[in-house]
C-alpha positions in Angstrom: 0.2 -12.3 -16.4 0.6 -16.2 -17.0 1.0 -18.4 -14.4 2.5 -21.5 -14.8 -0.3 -23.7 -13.9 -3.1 -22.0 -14.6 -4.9 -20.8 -11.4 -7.6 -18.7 -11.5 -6.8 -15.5 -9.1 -8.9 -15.4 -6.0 -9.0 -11.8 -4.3 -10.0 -11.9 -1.0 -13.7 -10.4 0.0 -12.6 -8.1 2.9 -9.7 -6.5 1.0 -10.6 -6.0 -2.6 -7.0 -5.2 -3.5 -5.2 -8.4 -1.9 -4.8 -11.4 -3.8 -4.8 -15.0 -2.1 -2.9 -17.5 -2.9 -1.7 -21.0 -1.2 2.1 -21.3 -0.3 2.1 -24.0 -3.2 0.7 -21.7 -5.8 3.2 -19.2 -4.8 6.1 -21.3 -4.8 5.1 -22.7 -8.0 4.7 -19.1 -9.6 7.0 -17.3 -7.4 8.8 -14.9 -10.2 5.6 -13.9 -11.4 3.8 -12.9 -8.4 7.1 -11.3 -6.3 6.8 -9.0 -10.2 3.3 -8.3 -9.5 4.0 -7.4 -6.1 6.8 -5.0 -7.4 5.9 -3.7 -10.9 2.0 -3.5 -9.7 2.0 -2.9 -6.4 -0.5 -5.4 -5.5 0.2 -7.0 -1.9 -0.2 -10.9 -1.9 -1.8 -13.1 0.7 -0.1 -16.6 0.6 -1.6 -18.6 3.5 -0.6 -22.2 4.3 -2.9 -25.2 5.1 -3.0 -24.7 9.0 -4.6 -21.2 8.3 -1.3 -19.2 8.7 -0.5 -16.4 6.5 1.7 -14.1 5.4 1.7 -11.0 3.2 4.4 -10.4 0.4 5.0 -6.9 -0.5 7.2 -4.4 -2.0 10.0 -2.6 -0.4 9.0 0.4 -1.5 4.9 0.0 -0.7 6.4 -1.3 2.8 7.9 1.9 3.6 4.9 3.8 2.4 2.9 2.0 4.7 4.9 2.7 7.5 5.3 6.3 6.9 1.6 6.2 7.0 1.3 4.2 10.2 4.1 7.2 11.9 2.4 10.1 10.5 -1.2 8.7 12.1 0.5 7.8 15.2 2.1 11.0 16.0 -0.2 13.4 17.4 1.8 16.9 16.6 1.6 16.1 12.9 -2.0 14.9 12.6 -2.6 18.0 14.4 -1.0 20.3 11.7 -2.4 18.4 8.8 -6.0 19.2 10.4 -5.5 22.7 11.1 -3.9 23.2 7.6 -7.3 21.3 5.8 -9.1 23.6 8.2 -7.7 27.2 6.5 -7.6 25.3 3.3 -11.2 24.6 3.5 -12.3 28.5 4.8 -10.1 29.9 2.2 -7.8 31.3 4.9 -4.3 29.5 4.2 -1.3 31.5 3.7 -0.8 32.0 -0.2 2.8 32.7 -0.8 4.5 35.8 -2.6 6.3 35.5 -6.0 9.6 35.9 -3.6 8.8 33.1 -1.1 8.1 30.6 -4.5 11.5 31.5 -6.1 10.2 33.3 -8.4 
């Protein structure tokens, strides 16, 4: 990607997958790194000088993440997904019929 004036990407050391960046670098680049968010995927840190931050995102990784956040917060459904991993992992899960796969 080029960037218009030629700063060196910093990630940051907790998250290796989020890039940091100063509310000036990001204004100054702001095409190029709201396509990075989109076309990459790649969540962006922009933080101002008084230590507040944001994050910039895409829609669609947004939505992900809070399908994510529902699915761990709701109880039932963890519940299935464990017992299901559980009869996966013994071999005991239901294996379906040539009729029940439309066949």
């Amino acid at each position: 990607m080029h960037l218009d004036n030629s700063t060196e990407l910093q990630y940051s050391k907790e998250k290796k997958d989020l890039l940091m960046l100063s509310v000036n670098q990001f204004r100054a680049n702001l095409k190029q790194y709201v396509d990075l968010a989109i076309d990459n995927h790649e969540p962006l840190q922009v933080s101002r000088k008084n230590g507040e931050a944001f994050v910039v995102m895409s829609l669609e990784d947004y939505e992900r993440e809070q399908e994510t956040l529902y699915i761990l917060g709701n109880l039932s459904l963890m519940e299935q997904i464990q017992s299901s991993l559980t009869t996966y992992n013994k071999g005991t899960g239901h294996t379906p019929n040539s009729d029940e796969l439309g066949f």
